[in-house]
C-alpha positions in Angstrom: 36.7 268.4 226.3 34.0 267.3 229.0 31.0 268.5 228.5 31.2 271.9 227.3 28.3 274.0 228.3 29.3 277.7 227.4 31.6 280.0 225.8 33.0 283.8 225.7 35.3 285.9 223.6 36.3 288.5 225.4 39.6 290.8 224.5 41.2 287.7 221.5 40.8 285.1 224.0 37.8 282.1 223.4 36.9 281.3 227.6 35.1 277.2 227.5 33.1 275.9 230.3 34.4 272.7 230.7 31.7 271.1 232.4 32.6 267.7 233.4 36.4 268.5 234.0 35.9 271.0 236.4 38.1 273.3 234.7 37.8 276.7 232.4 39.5 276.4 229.2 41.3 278.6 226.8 42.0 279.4 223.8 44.1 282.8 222.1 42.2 283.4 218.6 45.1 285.4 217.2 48.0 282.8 217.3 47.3 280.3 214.7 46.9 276.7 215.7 47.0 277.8 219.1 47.0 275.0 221.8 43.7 274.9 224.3 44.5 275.0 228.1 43.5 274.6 231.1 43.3 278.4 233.0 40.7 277.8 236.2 41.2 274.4 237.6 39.2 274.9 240.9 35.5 275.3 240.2 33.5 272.0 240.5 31.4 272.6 237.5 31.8 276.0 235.4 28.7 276.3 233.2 28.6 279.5 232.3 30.3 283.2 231.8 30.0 286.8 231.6 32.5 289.5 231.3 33.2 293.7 232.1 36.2 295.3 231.6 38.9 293.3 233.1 36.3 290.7 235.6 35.2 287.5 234.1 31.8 286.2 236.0 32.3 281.9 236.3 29.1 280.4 237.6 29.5 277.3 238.8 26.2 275.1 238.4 26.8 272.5 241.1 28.1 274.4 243.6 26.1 277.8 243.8 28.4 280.2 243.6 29.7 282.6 241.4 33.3 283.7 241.0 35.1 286.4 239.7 38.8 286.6 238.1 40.5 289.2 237.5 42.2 288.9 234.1 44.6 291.2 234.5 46.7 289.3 237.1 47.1 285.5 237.6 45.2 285.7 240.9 42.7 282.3 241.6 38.9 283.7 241.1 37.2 284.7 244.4 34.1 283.7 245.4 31.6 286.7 244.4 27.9 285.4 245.4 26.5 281.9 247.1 24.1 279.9 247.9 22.2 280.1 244.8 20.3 277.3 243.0 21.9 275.8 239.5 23.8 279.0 238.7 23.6 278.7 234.9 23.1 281.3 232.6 25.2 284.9 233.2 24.2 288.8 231.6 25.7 292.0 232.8 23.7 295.4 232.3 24.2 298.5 233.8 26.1 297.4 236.6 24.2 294.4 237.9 24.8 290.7 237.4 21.6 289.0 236.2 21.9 285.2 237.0 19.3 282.5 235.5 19.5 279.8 238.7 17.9 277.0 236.1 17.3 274.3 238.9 15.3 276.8 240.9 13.3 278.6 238.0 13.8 282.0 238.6 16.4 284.9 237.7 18.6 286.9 240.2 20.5 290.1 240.0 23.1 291.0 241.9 24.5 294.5 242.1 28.2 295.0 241.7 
């Protein structure tokens, strides 16, 4: 681990923001002594997550964006929204993405 800044459980599996390593770990809680892996390797710096239904929410501090996966399919994540400031904290309610951008002091929401 590198710096890990956040973590989900969502449907068995333990989702880690690997910070520093530019990568999203994880982890299955219901096979004992499970190994950690790598699962995203193509965000610059994940830092944070949010999940609904099958869609996992990755922002990615350094970059600005956001990216959802799919977790149903072994698809890359796709760019979702951009240009924001220090992405860091995620929350889902009622259909819209509510997104804490840290370096520019304010909360977004997007609707999805």
């Amino acid at each position: 681990m590198n710096n890990p800044t956040d973590m989900l459980l969502h449907q068995n599996y333990l989702y880690i923001a690997n910070f520093r390593a530019s990568t999203v770990k994880i982890l299955d809680i219901t096979v004992p002594n499970a190994p950690l892996e790598d699962y995203i390797n193509n965000i610059v710096s994940p830092s944070s997550f949010a999940a609904e239904g099958n869609i996992l929410y990755i922002s990615d501090y350094n970059s600005g964006n956001i990216y959802k996966k799919d977790l149903s399919d072994s698809s890359a994540p796709q760019l979702y929204a951009e240009g924001l400031t220090g992405p860091y904290g995620l929350v889902i309610h009622e259909g819209k993405l509510f997104i804490s951008e840290y370096a520019a002091n304010k909360i977004s929401k997007v609707n999805h």
